[in-house]
PDB file as gemmi writes it, atoms N, CA and C in Angstrom:
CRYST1    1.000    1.000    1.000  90.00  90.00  90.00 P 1                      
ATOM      1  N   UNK A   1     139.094  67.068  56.040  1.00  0.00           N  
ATOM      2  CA  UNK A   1     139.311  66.196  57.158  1.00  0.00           C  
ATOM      3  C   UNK A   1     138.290  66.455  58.251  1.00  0.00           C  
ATOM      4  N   UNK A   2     137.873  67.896  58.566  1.00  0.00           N  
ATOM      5  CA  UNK A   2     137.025  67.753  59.300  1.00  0.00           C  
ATOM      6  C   UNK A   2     135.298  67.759  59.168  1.00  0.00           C  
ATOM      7  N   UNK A   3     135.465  67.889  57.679  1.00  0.00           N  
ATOM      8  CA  UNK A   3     134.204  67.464  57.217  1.00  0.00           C  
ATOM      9  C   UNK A   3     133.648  66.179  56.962  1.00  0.00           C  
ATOM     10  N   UNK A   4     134.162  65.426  57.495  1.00  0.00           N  
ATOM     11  CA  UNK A   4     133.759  64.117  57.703  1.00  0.00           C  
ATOM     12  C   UNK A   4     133.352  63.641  59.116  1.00  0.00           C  
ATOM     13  N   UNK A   5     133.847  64.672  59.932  1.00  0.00           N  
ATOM     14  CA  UNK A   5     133.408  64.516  61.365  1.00  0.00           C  
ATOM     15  C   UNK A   5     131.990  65.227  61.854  1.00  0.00           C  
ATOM     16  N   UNK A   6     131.357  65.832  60.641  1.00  0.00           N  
ATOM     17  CA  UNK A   6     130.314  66.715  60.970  1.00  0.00           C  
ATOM     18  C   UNK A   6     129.248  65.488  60.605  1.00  0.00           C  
ATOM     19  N   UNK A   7     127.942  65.813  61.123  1.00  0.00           N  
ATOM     20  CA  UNK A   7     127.027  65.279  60.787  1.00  0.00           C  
ATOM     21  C   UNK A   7     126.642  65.445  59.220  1.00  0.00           C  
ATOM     22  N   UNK A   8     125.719  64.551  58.596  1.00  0.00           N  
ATOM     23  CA  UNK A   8     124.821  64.969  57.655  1.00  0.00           C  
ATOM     24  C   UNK A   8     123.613  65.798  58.441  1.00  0.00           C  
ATOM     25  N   UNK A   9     123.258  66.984  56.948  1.00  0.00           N  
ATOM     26  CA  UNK A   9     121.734  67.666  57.149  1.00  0.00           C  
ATOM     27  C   UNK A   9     120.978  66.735  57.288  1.00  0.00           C  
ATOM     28  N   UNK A  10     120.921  65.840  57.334  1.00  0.00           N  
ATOM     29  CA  UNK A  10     119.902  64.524  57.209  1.00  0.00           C  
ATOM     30  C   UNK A  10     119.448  63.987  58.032  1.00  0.00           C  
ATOM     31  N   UNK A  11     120.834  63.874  59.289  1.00  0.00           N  
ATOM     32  CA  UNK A  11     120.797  63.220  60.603  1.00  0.00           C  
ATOM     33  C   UNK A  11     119.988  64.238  61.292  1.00  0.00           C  
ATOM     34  N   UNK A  12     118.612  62.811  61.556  1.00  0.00           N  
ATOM     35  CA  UNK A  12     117.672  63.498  62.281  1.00  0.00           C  
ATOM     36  C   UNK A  12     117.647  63.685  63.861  1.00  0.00           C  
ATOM     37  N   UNK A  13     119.069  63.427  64.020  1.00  0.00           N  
ATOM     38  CA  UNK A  13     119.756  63.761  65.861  1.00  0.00           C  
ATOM     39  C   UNK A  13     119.806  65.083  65.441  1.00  0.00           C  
ATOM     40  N   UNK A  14     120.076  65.736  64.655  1.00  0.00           N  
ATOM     41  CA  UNK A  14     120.296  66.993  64.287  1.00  0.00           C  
ATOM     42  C   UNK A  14     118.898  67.981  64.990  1.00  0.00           C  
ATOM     43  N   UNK A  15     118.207  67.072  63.796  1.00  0.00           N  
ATOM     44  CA  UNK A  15     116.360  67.883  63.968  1.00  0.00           C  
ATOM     45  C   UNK A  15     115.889  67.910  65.545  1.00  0.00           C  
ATOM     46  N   UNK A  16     115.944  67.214  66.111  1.00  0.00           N  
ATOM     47  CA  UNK A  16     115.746  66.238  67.356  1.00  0.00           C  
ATOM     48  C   UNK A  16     116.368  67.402  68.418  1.00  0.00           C  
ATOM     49  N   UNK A  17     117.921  67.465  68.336  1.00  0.00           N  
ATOM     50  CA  UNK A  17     118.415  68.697  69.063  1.00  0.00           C  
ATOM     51  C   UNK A  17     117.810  69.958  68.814  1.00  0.00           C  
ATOM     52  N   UNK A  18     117.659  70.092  67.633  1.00  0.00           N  
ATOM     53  CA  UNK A  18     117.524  71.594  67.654  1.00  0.00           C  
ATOM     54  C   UNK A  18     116.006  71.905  67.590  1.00  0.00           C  
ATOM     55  N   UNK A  19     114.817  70.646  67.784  1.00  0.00           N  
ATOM     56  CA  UNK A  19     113.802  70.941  68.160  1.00  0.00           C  
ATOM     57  C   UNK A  19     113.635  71.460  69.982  1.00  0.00           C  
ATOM     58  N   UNK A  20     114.641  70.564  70.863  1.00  0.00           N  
ATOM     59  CA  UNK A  20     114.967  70.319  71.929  1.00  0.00           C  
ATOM     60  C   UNK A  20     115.040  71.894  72.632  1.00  0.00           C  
ATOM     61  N   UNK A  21     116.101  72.777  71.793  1.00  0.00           N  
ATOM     62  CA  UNK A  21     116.861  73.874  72.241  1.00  0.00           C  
ATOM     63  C   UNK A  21     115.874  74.792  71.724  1.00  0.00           C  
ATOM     64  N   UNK A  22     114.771  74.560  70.502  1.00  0.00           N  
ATOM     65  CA  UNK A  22     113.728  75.466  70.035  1.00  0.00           C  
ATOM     66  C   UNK A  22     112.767  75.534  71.685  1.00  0.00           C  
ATOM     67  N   UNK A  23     112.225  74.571  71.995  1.00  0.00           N  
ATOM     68  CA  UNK A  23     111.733  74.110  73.452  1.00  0.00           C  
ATOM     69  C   UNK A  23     112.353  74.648  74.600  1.00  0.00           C  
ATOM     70  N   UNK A  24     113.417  74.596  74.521  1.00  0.00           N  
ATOM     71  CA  UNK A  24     113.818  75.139  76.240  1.00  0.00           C  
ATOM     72  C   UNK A  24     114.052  77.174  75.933  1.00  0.00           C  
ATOM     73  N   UNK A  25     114.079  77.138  74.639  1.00  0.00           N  
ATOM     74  CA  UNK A  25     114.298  78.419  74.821  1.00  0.00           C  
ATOM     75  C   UNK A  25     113.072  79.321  74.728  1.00  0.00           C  
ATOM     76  N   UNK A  26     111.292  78.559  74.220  1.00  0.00           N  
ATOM     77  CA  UNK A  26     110.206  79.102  74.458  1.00  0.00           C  
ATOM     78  C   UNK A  26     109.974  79.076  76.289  1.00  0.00           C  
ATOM     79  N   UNK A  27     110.390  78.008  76.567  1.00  0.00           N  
ATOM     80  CA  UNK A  27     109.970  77.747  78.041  1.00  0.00           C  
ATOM     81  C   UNK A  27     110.903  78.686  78.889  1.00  0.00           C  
ATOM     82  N   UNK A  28     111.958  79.189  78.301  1.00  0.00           N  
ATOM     83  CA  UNK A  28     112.746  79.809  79.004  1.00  0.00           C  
ATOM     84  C   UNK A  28     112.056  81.509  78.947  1.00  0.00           C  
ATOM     85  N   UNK A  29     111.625  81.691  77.550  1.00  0.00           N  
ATOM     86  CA  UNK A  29     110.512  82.841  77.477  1.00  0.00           C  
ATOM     87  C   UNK A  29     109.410  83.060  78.069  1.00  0.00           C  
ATOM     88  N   UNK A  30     108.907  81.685  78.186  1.00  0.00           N  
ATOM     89  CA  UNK A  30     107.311  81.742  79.243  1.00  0.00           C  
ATOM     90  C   UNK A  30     107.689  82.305  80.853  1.00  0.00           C  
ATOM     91  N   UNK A  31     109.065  81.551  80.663  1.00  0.00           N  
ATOM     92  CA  UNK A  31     109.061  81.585  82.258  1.00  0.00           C  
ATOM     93  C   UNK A  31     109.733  82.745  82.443  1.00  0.00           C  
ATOM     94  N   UNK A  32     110.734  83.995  81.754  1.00  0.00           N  
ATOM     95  CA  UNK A  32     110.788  85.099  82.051  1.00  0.00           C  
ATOM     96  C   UNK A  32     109.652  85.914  82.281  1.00  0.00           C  
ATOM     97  N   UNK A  33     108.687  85.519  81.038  1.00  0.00           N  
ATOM     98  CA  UNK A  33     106.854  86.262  81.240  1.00  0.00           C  
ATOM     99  C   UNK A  33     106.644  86.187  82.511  1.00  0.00           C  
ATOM    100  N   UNK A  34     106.615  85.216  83.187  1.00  0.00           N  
ATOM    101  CA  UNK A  34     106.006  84.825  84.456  1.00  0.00           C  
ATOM    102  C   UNK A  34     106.669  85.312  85.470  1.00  0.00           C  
ATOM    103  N   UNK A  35     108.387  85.539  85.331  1.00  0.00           N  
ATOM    104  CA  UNK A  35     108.701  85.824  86.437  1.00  0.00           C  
ATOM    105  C   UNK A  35     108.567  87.456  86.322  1.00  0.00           C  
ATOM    106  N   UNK A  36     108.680  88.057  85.157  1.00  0.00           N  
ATOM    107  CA  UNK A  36     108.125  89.214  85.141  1.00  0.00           C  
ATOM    108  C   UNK A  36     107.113  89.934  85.763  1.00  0.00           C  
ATOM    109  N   UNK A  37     105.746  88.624  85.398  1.00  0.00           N  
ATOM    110  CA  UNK A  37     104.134  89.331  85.894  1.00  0.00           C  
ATOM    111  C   UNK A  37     104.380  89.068  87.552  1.00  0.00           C  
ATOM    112  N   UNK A  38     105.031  88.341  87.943  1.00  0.00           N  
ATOM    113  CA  UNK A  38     104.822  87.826  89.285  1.00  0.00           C  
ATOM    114  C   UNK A  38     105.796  88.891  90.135  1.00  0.00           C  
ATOM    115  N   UNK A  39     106.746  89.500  89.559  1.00  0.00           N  
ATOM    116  CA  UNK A  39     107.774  90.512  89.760  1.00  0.00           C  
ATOM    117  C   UNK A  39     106.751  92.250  89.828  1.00  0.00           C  
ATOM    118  N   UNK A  40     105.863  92.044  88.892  1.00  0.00           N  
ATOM    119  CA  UNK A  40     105.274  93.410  88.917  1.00  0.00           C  
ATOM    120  C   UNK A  40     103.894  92.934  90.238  1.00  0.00           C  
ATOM    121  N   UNK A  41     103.496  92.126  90.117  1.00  0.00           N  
ATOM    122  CA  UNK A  41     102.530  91.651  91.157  1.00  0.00           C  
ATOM    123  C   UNK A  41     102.883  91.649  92.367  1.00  0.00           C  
ATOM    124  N   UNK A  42     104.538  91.693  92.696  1.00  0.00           N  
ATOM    125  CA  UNK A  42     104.938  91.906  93.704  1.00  0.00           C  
ATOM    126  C   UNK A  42     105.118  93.601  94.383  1.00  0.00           C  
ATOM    127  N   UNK A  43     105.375  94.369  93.272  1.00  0.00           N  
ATOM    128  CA  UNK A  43     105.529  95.436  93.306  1.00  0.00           C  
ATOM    129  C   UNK A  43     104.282  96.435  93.768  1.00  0.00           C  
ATOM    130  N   UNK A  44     103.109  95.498  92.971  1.00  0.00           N  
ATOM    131  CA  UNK A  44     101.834  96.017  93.132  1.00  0.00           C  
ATOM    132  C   UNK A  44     101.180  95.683  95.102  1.00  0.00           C  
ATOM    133  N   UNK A  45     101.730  94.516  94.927  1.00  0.00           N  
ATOM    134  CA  UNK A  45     101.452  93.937  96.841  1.00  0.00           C  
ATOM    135  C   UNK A  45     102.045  95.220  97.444  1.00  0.00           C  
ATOM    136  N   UNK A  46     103.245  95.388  97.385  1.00  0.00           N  
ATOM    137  CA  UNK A  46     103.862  96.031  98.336  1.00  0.00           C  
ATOM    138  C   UNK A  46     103.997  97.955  98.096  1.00  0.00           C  
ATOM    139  N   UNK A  47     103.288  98.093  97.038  1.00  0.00           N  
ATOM    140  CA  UNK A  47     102.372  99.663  97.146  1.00  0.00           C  
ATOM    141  C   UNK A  47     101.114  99.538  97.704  1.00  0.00           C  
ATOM    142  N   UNK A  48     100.316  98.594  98.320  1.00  0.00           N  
ATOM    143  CA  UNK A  48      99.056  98.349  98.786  1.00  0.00           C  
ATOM    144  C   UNK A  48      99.747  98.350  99.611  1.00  0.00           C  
ATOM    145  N   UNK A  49     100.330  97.445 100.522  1.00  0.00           N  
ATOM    146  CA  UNK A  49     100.943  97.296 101.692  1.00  0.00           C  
ATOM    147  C   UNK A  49     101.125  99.472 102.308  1.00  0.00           C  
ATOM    148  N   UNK A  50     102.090  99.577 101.293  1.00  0.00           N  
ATOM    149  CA  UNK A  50     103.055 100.735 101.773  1.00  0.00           C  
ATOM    150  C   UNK A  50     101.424 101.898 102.305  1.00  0.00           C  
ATOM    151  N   UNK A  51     100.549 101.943 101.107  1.00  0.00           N  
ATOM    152  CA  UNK A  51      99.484 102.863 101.104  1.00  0.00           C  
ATOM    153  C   UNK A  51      98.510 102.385 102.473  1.00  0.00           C  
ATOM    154  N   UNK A  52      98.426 100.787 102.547  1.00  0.00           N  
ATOM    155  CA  UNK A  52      97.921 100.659 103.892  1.00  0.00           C  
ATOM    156  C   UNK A  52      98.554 101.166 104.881  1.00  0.00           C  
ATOM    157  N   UNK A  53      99.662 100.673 104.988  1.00  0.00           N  
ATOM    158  CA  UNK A  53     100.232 100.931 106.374  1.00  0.00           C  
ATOM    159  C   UNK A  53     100.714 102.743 106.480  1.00  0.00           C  
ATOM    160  N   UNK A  54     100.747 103.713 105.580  1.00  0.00           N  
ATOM    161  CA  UNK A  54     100.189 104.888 105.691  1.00  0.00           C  
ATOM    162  C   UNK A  54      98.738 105.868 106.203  1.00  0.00           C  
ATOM    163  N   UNK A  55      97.893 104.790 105.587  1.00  0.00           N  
ATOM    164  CA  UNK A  55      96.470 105.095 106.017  1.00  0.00           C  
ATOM    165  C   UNK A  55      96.312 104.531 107.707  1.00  0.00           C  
ATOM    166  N   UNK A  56      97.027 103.696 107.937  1.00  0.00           N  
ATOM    167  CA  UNK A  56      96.833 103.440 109.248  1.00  0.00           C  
ATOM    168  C   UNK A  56      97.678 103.861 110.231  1.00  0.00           C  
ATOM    169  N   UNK A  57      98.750 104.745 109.750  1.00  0.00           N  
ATOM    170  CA  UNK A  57      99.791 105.803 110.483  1.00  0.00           C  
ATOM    171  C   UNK A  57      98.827 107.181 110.908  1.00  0.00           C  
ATOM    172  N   UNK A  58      97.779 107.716 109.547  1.00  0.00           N  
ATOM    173  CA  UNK A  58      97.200 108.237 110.055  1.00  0.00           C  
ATOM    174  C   UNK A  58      95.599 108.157 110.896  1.00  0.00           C  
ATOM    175  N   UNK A  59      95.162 107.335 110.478  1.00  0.00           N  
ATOM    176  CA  UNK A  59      94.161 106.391 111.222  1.00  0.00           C  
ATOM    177  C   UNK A  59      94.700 106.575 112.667  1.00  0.00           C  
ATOM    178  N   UNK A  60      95.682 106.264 112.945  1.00  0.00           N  
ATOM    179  CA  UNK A  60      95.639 106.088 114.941  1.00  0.00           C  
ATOM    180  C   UNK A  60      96.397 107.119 115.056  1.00  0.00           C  
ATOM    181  N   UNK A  61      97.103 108.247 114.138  1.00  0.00           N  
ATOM    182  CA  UNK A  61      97.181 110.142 114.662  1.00  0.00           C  
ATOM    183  C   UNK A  61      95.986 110.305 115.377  1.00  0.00           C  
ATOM    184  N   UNK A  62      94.935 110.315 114.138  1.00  0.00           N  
ATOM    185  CA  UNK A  62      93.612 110.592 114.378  1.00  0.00           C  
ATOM    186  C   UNK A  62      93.152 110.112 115.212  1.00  0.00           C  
ATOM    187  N   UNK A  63      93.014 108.555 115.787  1.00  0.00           N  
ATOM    188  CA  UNK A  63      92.785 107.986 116.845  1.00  0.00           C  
ATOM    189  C   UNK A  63      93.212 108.879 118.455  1.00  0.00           C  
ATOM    190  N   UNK A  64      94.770 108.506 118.304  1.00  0.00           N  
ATOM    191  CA  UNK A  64      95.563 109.475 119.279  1.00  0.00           C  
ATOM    192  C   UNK A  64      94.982 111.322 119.636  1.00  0.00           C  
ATOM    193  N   UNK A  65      95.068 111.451 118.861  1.00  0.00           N  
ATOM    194  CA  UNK A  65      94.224 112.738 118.877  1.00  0.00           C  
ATOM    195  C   UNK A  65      92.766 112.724 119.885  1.00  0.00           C  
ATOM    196  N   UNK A  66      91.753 111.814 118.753  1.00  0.00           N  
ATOM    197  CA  UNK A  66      90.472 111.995 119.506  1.00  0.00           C  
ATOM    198  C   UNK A  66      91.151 111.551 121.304  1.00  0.00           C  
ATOM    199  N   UNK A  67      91.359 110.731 120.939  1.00  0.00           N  
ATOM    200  CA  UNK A  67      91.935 109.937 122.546  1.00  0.00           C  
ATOM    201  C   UNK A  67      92.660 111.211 123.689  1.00  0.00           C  
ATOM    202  N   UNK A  68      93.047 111.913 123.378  1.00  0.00           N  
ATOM    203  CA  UNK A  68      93.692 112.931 123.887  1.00  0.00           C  
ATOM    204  C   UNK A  68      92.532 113.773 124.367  1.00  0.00           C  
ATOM    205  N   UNK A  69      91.861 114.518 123.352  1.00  0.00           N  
ATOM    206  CA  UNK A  69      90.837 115.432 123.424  1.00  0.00           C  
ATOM    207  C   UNK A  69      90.014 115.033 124.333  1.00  0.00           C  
ATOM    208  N   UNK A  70      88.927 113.533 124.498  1.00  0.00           N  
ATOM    209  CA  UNK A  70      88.823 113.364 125.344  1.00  0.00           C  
ATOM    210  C   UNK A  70      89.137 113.020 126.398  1.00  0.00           C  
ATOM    211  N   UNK A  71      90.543 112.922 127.013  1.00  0.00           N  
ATOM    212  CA  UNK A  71      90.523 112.732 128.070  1.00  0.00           C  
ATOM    213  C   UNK A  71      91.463 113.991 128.732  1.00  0.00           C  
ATOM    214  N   UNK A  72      91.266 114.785 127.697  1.00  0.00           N  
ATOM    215  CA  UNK A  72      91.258 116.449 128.273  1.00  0.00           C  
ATOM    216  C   UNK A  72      89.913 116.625 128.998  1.00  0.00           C  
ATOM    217  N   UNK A  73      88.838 116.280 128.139  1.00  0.00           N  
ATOM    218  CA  UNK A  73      87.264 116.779 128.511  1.00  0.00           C  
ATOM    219  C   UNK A  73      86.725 115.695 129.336  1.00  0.00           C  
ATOM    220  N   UNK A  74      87.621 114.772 129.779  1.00  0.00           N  
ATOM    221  CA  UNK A  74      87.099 114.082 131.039  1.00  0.00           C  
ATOM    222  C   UNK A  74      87.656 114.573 131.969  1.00  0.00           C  
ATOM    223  N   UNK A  75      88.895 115.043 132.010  1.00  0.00           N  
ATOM    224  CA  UNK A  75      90.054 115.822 132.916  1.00  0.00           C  
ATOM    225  C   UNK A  75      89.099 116.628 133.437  1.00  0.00           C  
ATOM    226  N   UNK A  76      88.718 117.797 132.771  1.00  0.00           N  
ATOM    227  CA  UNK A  76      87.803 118.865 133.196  1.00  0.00           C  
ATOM    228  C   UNK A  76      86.636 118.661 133.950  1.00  0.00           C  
ATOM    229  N   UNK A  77      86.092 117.517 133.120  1.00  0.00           N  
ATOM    230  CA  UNK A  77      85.123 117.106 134.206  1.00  0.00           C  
ATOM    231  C   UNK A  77      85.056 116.184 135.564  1.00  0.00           C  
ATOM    232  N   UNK A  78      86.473 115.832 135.727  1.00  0.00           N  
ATOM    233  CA  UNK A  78      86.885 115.147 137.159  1.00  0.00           C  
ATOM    234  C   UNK A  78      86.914 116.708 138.185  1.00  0.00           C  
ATOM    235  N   UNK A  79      87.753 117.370 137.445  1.00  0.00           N  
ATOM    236  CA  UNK A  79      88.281 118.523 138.021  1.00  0.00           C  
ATOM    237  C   UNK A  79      87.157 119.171 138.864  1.00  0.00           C  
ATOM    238  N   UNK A  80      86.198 119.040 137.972  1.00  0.00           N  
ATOM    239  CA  UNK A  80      84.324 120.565 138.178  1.00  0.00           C  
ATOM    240  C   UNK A  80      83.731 119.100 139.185  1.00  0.00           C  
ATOM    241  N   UNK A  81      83.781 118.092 139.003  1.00  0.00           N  
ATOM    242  CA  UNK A  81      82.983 117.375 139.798  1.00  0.00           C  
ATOM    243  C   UNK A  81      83.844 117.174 141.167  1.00  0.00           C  
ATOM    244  N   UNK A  82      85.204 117.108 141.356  1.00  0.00           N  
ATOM    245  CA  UNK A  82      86.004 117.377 142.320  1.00  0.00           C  
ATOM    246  C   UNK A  82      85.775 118.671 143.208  1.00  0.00           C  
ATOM    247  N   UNK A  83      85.737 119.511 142.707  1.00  0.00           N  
ATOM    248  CA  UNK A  83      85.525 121.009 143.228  1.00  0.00           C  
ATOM    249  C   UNK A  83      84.283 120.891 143.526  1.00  0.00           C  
ATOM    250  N   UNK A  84      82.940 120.230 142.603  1.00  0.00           N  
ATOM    251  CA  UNK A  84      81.960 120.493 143.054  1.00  0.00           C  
ATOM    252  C   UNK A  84      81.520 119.759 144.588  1.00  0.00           C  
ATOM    253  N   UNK A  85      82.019 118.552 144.581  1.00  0.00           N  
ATOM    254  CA  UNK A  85      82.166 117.456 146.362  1.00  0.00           C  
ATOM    255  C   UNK A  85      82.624 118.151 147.196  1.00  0.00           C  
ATOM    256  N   UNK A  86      83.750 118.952 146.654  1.00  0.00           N  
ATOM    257  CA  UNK A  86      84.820 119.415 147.990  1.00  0.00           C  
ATOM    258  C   UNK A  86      83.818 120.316 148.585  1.00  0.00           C  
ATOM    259  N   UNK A  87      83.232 121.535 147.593  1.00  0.00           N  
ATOM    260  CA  UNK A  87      82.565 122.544 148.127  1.00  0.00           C  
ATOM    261  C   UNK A  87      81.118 121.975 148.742  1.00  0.00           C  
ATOM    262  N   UNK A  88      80.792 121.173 148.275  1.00  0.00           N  
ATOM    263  CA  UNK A  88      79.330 120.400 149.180  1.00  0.00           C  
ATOM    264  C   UNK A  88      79.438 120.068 150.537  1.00  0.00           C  
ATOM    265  N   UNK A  89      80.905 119.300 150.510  1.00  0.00           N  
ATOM    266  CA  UNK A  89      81.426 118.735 151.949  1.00  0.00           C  
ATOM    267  C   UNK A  89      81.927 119.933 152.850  1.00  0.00           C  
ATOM    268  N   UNK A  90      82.732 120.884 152.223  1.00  0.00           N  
ATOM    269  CA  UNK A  90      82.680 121.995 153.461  1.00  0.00           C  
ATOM    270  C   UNK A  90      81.190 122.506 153.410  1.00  0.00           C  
ATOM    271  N   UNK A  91      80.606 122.431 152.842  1.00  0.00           N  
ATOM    272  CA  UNK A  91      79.414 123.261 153.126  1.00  0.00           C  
ATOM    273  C   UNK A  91      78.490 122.260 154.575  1.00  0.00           C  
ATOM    274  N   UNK A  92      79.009 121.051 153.991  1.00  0.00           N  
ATOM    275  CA  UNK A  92      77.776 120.192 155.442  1.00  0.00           C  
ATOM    276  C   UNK A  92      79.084 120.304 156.548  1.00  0.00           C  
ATOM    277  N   UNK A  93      80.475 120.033 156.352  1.00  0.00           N  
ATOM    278  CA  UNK A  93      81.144 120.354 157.654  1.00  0.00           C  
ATOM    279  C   UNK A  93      80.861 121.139 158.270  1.00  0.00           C  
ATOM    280  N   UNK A  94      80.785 122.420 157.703  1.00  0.00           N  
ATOM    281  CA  UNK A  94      80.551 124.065 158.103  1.00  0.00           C  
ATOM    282  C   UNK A  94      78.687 123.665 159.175  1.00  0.00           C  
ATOM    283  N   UNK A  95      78.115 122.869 158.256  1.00  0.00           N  
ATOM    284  CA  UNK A  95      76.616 122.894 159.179  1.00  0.00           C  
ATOM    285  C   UNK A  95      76.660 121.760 160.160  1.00  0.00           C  
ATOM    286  N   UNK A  96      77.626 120.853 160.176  1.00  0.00           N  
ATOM    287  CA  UNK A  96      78.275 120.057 161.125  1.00  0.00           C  
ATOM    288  C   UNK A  96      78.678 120.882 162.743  1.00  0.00           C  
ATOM    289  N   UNK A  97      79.374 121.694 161.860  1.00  0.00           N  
ATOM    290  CA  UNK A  97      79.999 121.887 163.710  1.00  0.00           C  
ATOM    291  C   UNK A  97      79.383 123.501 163.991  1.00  0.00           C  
ATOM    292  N   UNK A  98      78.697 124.433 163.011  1.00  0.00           N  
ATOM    293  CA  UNK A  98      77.976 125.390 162.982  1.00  0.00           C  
ATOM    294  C   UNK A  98      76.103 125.421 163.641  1.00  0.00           C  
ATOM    295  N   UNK A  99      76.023 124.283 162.999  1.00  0.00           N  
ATOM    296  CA  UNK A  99      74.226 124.076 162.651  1.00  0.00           C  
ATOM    297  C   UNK A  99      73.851 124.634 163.915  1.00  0.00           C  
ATOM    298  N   UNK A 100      74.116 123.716 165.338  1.00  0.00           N  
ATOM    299  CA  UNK A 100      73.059 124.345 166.192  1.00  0.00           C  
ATOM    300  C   UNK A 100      73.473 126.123 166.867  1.00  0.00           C  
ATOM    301  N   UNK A 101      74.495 126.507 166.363  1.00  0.00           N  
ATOM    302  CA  UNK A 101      74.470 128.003 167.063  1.00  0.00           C  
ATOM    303  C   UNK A 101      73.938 128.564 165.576  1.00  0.00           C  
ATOM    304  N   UNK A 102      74.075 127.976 164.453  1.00  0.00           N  
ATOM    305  CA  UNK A 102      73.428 128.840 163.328  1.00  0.00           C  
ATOM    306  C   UNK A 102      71.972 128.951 163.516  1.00  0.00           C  
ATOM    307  N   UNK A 103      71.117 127.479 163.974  1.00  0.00           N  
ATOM    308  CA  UNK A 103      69.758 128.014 164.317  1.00  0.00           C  
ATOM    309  C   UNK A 103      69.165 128.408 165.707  1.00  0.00           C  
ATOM    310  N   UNK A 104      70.223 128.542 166.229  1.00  0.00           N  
ATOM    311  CA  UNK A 104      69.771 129.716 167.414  1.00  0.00           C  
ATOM    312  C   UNK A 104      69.889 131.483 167.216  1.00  0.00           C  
ATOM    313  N   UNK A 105      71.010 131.448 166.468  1.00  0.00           N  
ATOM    314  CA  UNK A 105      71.103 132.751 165.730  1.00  0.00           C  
ATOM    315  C   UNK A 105      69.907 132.582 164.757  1.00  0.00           C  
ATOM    316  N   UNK A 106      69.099 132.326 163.907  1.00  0.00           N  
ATOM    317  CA  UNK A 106      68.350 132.523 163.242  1.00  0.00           C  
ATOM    318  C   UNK A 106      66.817 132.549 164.019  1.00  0.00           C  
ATOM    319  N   UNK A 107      66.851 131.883 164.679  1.00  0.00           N  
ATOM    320  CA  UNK A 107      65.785 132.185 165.477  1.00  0.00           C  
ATOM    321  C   UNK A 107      65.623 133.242 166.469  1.00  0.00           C  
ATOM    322  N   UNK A 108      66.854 133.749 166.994  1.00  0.00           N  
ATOM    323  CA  UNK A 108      66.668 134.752 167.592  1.00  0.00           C  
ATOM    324  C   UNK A 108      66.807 136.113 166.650  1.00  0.00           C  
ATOM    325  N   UNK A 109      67.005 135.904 165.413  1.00  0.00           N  
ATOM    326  CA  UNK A 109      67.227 137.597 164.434  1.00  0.00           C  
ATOM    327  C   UNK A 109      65.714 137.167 163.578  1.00  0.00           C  
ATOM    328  N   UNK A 110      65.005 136.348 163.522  1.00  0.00           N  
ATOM    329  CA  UNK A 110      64.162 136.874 162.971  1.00  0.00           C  
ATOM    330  C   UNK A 110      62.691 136.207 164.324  1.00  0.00           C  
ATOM    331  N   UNK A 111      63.022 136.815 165.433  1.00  0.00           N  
ATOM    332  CA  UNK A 111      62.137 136.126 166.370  1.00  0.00           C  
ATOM    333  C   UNK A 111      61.049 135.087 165.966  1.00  0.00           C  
ATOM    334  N   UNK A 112      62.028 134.044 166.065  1.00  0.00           N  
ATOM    335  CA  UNK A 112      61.210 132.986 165.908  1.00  0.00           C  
ATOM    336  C   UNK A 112      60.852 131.982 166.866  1.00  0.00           C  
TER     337      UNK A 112                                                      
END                                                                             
């Protein structure tokens, strides 16, 4: 009884389907391939990424660093050029309100 409800091997709706389902199930293989390579291609982006953005963690240490160092060794040299003005300027204050009894004293100790 229910072999009369089946198709014949013959019926080429048969062939037709199961060429159909041969087809979606290569395409269904291509396209795992693909989502595969595109899955490892992603993996590969984002170890470049990770290794960049490491190299550039230490890139601006190093940056930070130099940046530091010098402006230690500019520090120092505000500091020596600071000290060096201050001591120039007392030195002309000092000949400011000194100068003319300093060269009267000098002229009179080495009779001049």
């Amino acid at each position: 009884m229910g072999e009369a409800l089946l198709p014949s091997p013959a019926d080429s709706r048969i062939d037709d389907h199961e060429q159909r389902i041969s087809v979606l199930e290569q395409d269904r293989t291509a396209t795992r391939q693909e989502i595969a390579a595109l899955q490892l291609r992603l993996v590969e982006v984002q170890t470049e990424g990770r290794m960049r953005g490491e190299r550039q963690d230490v890139d601006l240490r190093d940056l930070k660093g130099m940046t530091r160092d010098l402006l230690g060794g500019m520090a120092f040299f505000k500091a020596a050029f600071t000290w060096a003005v201050g001591a120039a300027a007392g030195a002309l204050i000092f000949i400011a309100i000194w100068g003319p009894k300093l060269l009267t004293f000098w002229r009179d100790w080495h009779g001049v």
